[in-house]
N, C-alpha and C positions, 0 to 999 in steps of 0.2 A: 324559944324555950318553953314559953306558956303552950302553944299550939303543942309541942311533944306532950307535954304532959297532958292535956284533954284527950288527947290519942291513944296514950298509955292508962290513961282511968276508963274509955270510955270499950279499948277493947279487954280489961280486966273484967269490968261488968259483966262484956258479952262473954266469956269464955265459962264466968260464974255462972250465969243463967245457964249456958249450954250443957255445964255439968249438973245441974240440979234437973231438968228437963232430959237429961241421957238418962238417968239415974230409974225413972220416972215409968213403972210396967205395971201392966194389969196380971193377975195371978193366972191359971187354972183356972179356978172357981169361980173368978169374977165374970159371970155369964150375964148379959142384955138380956132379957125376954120382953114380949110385947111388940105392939103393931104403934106408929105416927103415922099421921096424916099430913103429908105432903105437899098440901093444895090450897084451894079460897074459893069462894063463890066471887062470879062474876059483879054481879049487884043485878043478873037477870037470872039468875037462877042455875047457874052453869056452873061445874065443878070444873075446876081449872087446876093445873099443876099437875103434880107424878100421883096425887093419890096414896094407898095406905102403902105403907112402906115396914116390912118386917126387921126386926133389929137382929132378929141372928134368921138359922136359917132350920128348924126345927117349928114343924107346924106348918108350914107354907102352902103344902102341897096335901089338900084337908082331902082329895079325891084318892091320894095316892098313885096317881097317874102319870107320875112323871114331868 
């Protein structure tokens, strides 16, 4: 009987989090802009990793070239 009920609280939780997390949207207007850096120096001098990384996609292409 104890086990049902830890069961019964434990998927009450999860269905409460899944509706506050559905709930849960960026607008229109909520736009990223800017560049991260994706990467590390090695400890010899070497850039490692993905490098800069653009957060949306406005800018990216500074030649216009496609």
């Amino acid at each position: 009987m104890i086990k049902n009920k830890k069961i019964l609280f434990a998927l009450i939780i999860l269905f409460s989090f899944a509706i506050v997390v559905g709930k849960t949207q960026a607008g229109i207007l909520d736009n990223v802009t800017g560049w991260l850096w994706g990467g590390s120096d090695d400890g010899a001098g070497n850039n490692t990793g993905l490098g800069w990384i653009s957060m949306n996609n406005l800018g990216c292409d500074a030649d216009d070239n496609g």
